[in-house]
ROVOSE-172883 format. One line per field, with one value per residue (C-alpha): z, y, x; residue number from 0. Coordinates in Angstrom, 1 decimal. Each point is the difference from the previous one (the first is absolute). Layout:
N
Z	(Z,...)
Y	(Y,...)
X	(X,...)
k	(NUM,...)
// end
This chain:
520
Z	(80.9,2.0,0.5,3.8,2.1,3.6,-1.6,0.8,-1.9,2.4,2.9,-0.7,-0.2,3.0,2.3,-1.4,0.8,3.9,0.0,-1.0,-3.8,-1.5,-3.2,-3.6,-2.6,-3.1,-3.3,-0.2,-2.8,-1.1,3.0,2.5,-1.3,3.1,1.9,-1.7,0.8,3.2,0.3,-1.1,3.2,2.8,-0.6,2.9,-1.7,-2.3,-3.8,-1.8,-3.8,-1.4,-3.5,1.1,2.4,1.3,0.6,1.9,2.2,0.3,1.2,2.6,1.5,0.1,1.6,2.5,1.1,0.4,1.3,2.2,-1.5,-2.2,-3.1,-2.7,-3.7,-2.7,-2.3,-3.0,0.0,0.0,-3.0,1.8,3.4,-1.9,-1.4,3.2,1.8,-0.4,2.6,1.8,0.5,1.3,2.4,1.6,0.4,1.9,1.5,-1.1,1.0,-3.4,-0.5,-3.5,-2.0,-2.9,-1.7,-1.0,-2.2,0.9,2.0,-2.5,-2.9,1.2,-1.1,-4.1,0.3,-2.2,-0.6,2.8,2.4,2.0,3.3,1.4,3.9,-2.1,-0.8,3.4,2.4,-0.5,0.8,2.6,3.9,-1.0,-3.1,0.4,-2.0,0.5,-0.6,2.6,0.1,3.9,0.4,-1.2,3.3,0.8,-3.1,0.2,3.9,-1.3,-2.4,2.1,3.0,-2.6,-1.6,3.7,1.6,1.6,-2.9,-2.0,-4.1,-2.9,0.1,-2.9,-0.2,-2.6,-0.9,-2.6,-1.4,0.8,3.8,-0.6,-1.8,2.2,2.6,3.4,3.0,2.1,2.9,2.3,-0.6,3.1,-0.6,-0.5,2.8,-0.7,1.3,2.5,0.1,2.2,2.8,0.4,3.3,2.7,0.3,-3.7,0.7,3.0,-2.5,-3.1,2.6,1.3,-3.0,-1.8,3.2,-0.7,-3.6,-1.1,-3.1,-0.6,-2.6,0.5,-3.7,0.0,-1.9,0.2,3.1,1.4,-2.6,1.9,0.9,3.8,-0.8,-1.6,2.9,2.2,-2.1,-0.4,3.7,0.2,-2.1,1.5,3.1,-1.3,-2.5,-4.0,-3.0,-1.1,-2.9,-2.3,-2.2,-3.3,-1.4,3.1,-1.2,1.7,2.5,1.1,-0.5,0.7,2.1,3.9,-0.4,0.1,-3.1,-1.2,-2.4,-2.4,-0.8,-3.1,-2.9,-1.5,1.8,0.7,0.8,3.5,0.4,0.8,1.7,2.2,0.8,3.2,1.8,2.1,-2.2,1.8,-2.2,1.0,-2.0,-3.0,-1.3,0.2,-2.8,-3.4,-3.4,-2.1,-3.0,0.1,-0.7,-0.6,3.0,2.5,2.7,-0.2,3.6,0.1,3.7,2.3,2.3,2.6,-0.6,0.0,2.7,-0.9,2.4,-1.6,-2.6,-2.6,2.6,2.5,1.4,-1.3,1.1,3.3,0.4,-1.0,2.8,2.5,-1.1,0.4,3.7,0.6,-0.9,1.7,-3.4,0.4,-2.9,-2.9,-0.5,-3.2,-3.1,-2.0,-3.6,-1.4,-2.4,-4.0,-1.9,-2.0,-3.1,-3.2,-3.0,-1.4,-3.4,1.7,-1.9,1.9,2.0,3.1,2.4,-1.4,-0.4,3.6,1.5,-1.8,1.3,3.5,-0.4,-0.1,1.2,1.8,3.5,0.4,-3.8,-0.7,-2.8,-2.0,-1.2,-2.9,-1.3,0.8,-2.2,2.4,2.8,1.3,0.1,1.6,3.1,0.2,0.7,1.4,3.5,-1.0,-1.2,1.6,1.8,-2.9,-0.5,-2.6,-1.7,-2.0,-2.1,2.7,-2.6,-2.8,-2.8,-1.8,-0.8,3.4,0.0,-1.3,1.2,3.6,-0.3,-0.9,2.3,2.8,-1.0,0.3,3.4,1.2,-1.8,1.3,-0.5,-3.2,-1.8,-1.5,-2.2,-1.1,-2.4,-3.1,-3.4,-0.8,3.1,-0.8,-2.9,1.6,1.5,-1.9,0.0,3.7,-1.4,-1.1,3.5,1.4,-2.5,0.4,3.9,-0.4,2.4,1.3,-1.3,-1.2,-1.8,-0.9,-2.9,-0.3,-3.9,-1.0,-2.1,1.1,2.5,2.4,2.3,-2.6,-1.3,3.4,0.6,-3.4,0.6,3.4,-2.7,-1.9,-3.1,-2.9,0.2,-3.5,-1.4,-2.8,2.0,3.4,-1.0,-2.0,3.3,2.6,-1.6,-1.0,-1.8,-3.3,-0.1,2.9,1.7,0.1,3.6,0.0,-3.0,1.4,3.6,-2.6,-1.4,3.6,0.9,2.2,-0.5,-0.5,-0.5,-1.5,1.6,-0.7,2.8,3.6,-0.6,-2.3,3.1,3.0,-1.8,-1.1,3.5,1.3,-2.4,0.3,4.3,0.0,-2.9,1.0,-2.0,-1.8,-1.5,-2.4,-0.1,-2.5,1.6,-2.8,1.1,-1.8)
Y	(65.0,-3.3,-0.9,-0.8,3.2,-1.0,1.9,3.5,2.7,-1.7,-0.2,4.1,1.4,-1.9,1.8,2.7,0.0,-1.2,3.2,2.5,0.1,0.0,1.5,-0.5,2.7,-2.5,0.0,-3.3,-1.4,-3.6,-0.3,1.0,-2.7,-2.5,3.6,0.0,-3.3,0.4,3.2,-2.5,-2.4,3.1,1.8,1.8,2.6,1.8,0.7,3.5,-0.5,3.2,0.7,1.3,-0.6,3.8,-0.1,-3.3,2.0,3.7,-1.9,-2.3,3.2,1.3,-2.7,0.1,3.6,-0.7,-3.5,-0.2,-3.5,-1.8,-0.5,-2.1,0.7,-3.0,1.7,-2.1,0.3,2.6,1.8,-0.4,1.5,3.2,1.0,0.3,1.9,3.2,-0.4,-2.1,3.1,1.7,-3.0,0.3,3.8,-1.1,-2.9,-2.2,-3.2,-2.0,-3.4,-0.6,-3.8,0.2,-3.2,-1.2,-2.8,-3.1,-0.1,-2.5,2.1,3.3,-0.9,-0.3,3.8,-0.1,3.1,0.8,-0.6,3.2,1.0,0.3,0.9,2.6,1.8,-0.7,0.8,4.0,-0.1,-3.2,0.0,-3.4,-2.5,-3.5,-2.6,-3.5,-2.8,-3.0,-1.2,-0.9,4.1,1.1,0.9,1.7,1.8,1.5,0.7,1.9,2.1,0.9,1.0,2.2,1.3,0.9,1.3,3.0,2.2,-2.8,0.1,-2.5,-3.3,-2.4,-3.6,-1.4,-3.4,-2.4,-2.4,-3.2,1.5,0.6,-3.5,-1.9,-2.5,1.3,-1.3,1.7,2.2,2.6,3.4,2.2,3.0,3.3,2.7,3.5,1.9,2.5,3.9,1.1,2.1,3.8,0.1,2.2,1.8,1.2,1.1,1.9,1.9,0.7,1.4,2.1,1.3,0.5,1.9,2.8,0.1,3.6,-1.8,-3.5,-2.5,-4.0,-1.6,-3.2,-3.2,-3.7,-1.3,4.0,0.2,-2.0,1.7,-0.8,1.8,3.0,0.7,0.0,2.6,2.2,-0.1,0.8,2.8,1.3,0.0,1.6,1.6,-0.7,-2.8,-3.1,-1.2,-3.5,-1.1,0.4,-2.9,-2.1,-3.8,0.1,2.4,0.6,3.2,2.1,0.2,0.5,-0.3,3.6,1.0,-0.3,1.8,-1.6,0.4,1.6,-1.2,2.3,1.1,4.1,-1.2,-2.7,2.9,2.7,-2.7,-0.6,3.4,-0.3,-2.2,-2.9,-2.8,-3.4,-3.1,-3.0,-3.1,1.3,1.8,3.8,1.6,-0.4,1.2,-2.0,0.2,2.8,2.9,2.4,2.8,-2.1,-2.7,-3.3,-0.2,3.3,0.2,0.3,-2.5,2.4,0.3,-3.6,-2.1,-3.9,-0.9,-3.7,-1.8,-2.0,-3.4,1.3,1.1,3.6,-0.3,-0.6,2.3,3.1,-1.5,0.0,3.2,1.6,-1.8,1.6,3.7,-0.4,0.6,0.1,-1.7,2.4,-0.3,-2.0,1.7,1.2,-0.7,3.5,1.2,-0.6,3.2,1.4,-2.1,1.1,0.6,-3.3,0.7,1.5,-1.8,-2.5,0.9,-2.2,1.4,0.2,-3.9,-0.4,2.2,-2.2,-3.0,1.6,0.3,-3.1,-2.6,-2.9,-0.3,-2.7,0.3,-0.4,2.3,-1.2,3.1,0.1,3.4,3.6,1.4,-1.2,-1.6,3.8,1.7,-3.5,0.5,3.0,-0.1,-4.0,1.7,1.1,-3.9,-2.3,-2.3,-2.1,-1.2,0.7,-1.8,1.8,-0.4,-0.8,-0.8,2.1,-2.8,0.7,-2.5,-0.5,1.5,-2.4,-3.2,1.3,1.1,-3.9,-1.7,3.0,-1.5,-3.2,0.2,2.2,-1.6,2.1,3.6,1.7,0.9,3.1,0.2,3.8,-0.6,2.0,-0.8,-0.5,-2.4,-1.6,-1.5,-2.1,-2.0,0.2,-4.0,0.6,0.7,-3.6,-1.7,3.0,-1.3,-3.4,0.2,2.5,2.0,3.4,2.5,3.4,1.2,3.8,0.4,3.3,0.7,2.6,-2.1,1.4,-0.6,2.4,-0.3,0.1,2.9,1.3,-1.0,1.7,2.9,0.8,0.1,2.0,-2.2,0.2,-1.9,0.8,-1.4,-2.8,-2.5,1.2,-0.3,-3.3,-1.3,1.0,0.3,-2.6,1.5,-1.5,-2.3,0.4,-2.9,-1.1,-1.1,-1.0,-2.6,-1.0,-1.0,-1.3,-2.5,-1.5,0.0,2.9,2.7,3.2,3.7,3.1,3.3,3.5,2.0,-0.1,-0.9,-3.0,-0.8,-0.5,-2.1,-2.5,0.6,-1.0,-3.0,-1.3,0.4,-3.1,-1.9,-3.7,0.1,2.1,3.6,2.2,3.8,1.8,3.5,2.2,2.9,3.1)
X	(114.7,-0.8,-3.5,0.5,-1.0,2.2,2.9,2.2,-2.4,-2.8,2.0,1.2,-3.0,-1.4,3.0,-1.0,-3.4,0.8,2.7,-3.5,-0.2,-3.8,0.6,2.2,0.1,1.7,0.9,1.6,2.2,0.7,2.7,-3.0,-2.2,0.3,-0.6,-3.6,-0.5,0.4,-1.7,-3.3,1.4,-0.1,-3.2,0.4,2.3,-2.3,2.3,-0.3,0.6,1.2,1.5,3.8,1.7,0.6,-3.8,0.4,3.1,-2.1,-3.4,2.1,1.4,-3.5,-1.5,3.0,-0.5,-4.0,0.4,3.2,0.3,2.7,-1.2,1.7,0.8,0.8,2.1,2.1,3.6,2.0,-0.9,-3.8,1.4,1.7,-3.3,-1.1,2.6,-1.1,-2.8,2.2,1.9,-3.0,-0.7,3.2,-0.1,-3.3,1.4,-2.8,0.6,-0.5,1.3,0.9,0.3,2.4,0.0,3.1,1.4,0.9,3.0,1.8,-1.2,1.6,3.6,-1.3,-1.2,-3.0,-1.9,-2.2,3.2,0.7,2.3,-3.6,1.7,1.7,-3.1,-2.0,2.6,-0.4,-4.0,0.2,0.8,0.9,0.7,-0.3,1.0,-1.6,2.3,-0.9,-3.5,0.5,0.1,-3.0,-2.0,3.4,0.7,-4.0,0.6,3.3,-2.2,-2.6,2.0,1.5,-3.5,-1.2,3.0,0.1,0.3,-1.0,-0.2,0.0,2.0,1.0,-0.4,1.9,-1.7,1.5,-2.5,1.8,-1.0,-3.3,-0.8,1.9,-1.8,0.0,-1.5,-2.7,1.4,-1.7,1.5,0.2,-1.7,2.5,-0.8,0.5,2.9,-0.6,0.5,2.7,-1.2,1.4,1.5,-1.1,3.5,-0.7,-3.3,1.1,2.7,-2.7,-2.3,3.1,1.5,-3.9,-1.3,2.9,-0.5,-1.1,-1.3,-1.1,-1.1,-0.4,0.7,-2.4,0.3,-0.4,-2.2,0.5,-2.9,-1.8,-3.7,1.1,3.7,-1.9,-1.8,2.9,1.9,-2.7,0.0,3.3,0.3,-3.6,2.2,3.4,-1.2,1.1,-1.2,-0.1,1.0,0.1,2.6,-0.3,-1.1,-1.2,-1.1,-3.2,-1.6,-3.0,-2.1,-3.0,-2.5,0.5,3.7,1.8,1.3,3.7,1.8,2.2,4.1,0.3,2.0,2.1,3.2,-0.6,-3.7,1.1,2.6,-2.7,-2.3,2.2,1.4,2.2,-2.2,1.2,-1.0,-0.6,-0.2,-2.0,-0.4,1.7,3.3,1.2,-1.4,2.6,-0.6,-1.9,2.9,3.0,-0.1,2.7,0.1,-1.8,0.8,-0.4,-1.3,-2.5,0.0,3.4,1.2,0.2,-4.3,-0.7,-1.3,-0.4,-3.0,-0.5,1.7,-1.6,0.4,-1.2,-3.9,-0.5,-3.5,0.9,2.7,-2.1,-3.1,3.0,1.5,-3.3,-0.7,3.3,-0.8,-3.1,-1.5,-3.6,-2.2,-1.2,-4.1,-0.8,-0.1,-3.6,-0.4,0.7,-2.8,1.1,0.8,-2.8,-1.0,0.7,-2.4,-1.0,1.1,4.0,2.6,2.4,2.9,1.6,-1.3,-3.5,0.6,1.0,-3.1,-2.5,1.9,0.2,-3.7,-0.6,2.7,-1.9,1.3,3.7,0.7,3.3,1.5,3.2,1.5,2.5,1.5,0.3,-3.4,-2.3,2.1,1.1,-3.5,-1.5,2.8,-0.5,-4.1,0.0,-0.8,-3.4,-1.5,-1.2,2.6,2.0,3.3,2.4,3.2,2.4,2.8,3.1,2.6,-0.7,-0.3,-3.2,-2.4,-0.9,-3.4,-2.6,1.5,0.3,-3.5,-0.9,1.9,-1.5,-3.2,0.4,1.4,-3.0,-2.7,-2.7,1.5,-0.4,3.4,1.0,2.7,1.0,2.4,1.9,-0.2,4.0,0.6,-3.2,0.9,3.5,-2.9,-3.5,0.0,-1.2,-3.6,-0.1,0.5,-2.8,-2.4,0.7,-0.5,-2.7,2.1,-1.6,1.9,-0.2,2.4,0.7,2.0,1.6,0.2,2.1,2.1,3.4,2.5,-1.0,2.7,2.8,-1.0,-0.5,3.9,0.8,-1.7,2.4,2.5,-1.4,0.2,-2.4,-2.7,-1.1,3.4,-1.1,2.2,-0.8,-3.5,0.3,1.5,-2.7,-3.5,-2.1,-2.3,0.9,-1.8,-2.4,-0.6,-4.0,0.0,-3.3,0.7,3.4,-2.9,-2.5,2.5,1.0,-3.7,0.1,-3.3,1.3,-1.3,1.7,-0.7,1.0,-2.1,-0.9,-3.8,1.4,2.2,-1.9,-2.7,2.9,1.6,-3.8,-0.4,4.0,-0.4,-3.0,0.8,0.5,3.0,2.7,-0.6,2.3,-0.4,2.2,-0.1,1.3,2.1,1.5)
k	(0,1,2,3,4,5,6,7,8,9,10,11,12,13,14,15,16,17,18,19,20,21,22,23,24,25,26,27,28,29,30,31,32,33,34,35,36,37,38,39,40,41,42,43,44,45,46,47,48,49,50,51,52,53,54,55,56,57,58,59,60,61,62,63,64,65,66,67,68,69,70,71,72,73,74,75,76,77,78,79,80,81,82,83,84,85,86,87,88,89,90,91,92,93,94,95,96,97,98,99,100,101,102,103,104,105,106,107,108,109,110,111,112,113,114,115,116,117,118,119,120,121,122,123,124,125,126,127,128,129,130,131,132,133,134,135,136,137,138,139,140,141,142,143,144,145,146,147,148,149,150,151,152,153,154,155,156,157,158,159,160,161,162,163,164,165,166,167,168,169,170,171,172,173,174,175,176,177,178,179,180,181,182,183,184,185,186,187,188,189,190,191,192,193,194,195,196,197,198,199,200,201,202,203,204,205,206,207,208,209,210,211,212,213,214,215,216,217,218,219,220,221,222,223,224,225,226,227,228,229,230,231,232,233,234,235,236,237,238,239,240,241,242,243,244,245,246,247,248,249,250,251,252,253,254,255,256,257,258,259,260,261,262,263,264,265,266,267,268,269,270,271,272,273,274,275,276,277,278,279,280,281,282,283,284,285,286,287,288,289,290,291,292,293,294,295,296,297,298,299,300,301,302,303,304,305,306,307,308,309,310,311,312,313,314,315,316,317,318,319,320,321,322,323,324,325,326,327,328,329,330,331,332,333,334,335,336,337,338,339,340,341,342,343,344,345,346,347,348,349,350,351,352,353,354,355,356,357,358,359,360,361,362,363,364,365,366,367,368,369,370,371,372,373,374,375,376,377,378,379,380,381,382,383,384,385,386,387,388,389,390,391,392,393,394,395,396,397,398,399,400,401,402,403,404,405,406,407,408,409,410,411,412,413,414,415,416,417,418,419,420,421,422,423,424,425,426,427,428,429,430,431,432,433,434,435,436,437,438,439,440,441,442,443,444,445,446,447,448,449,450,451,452,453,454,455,456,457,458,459,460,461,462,463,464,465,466,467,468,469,470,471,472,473,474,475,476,477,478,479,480,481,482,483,484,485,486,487,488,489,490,491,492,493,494,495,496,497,498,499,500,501,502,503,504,505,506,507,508,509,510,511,512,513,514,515,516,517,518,519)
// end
């Protein structure tokens, strides 16, 4: 690694920083060294150690979703990269815009294939809107402009930079990047409008299916005006990457997950689809459609491109839709005894309870994530992430990355036990930023929702190899040692009295709190 600091890695993350990044969530490797250095050289973009490199991918597309900036991971190699896919995955789902660094060898070492060397553009390609490989120093500022134009496009997601370390260390003079600017949502044109407000109006039932910036609080409003004026619901997709929630804004039901469930949502309602896709089933299964609503009931207001926000405000201008009064914070269900044993939902009224105002909630499986959707309408106004791609692991480092783009909003992460533990390293990075999260770990040591799968099946669940395959009960994993030993304070609790004094404690600590919330 040269000494000199004028070279690529410098002049890299300096286009970078002109195009919007602030933040790097790394886990660098020898090939990433003159990366670090540099890192030292351009203050201005703030680096995240974490301890693997999926929690370095999760908390990037957590701080995306909060932010709406690019941030960057350092990730080494290929072998690096793949162990950060799986969030990757998610990101794109969510179309995060991410930038990743992949070091690379040499360019004259690559032909003598020495251990480390890996068809890295191979493995990116699936999870990027872009891969680029770096291979003339006089392209830098054009190969960052190509990534960043990919990160923020219009639907954006992760992009790949491919950097060879005889790029990175060699000397490259000072230039003054131009700045990326962020592509533009097309606009729904008025002739489109005109027919949604047609064909809606004669609809003898109605549904408008919400996602992307249609979840918008601004967007919300507008359907709820709509169907206050025509008459029907509003729903969200399934697993939106961030909307907000709660407090004045009208309440919204969710699309279910299983096939026959979306069947009977949706009935034989006219179901209009802003800012997301027709509803599908989440996997097949045999004896339902793919598609779980007709073509023949499906009205495509706004594509993912486009401005769903805008499209619903003009659809509603068009119907003459008048606005719907702001919502009141419902009163909580009645509390239960102090000494009543755990269950979801008594885990989500205590939270409800007390939620501080702007939290953000990462969410991450079905124990907790289902009875939390259903009641979000009655807290105080939050937003929530979810799981978009269905990788697990996702939970706790989107909740880190979520608080580190909103530094002054607490972070709650309701998370389950089996996902938890793709990505426990994430406890690390919270403790070593002194992050302000609370995390809610749903302990019932089992795979909930493969037994849940298993039982539509009808398949034993008592089977010694069904069993062996989806509990984890043996051993029971000490969640409050496994926090201990990252330097993360954790409680274990077993009732709701236990509960809401940890929720009280974890909700103003300057810093991390674990609560194992042990459930039947």
């Amino acid at each position: 690694m040269p000494s000199q600091r004028g070279n690529g890695a410098v002049a890299l993350l300096k286009a970078l920083h002109a195009g919007g990044a602030r933040i790097c969530f790394a886990n660098p490797g020898t090939t990433e060294l003159t990366l670090v250095d540099a890192l030292a050289e351009v203050p201005e973009i703030r680096s995240i150690l974490s301890l693997f490199e999926g929690v370095c991918t999760g908390a990037a597309d957590g701080y995306f979703r909060v932010s709406g900036e690019v941030p960057l991971t350092l990730l080494h190699l290929g072998p690096g990269f793949a162990n950060g896919i799986a969030n990757l995955h998610n990101a794109r789902r969510a179309h995060s815009g991410i930038i990743n660094i992949i070091g690379d060898h040499a360019q004259w070492h690559l032909p003598y294939d020495a251990p480390l060397t890996s068809d890295i553009r191979s493995l990116a390609s699936p999870v990027s809107r872009a891969v680029v490989t770096m291979t003339d120093i006089n392209a830098i500022d054009a190969d960052a402009a190509r990534a960043l134009e990919a990160a923020r496009g219009v639907p954006g997601g992760p992009a790949t930079l491919i950097v060879p370390t005889d790029i990175m260390d060699a000397h490259v003079a000072p230039a003054a990047p131009i700045p990326a600017q962020p592509a533009q949502r097309r606009k729904v044109s008025a002739e489109r409008i005109a027919q949604a407000a047609e064909r809606a109006g004669q609809a003898p039932d109605l549904i408008l299916l919400l996602g992307g910036d249609a979840l918008s609080p601004e967007a919300q409003r507008a359907a709820a005006a709509i169907v206050g004026k025509l008459g029907g619901r509003v729903l969200m997709e399934p697993y939106p990457a961030i909307v907000t929630l709660g407090g004045d804004l009208p309440p919204i039901e969710r699309q279910a997950y299983f096939p026959d469930d979306v069947i009977r949502q949706m009935g034989e309602a006219l179901v209009v689809v802003a800012g997301t896709r027709a509803p599908i089933s989440y996997f097949g299964y045999e004896g339902y459609p793919s598609q779980l609503v007709p073509d023949e009931r499906l009205l495509i207001l706004s594509e993912l491109d486009e401005d769903s926000a805008g499209a619903l405000q003009a659809l509603a201008e068009t119907l003459a839709a008048a606005a719907v009064a702001p919502a009141t914070h419902a009163s909580p269900a009645p509390a239960s005894t102090p000494d009543a044993a755990l269950t979801p939902n008594l885990i989500v009224e205590s939270l409800i309870e007390r939620l501080p105002e702007d939290a953000i909630i990462s969410l991450e499986g079905s124990t907790l994530g289902g009875p939390w959707l259903r009641e979000a309408r009655r807290a105080k106004r939050h937003r929530v992430m979810t799981n978009t791609g269905g990788a697990i692991g996702q939970g706790l480092p989107c909740a880190a990355g979520a608080a580190l783009a909103a530094p002054g909003s607490r972070v709650v992460s309701l998370q389950s036990d089996g996902s938890g533990h793709y990505t426990l390293q994430a406890l690390w990075t919270m403790a070593r930023e002194k992050l302000p999260v609370t995390i809610i770990l749903a302990a019932n040591h089992r795979y909930g929702i493969l037994q849940t799968e298993l039982n539509r099946v009808e398949a034993p669940l008592e089977d010694p190899v069904i069993a062996s395959l989806t509990r984890l009960d043996n051993p029971r994993a000490d969640w409050t040692a496994l926090a201990a030993g990252y330097g993360v304070e954790a409680v274990r609790v077993t009732d709701v009295a236990g509960l809401n004094a940890a929720l009280e404690r974890g909700l103003s600590l300057d810093g991390p709190l674990l609560i194992q919330a042990e459930l039947p």
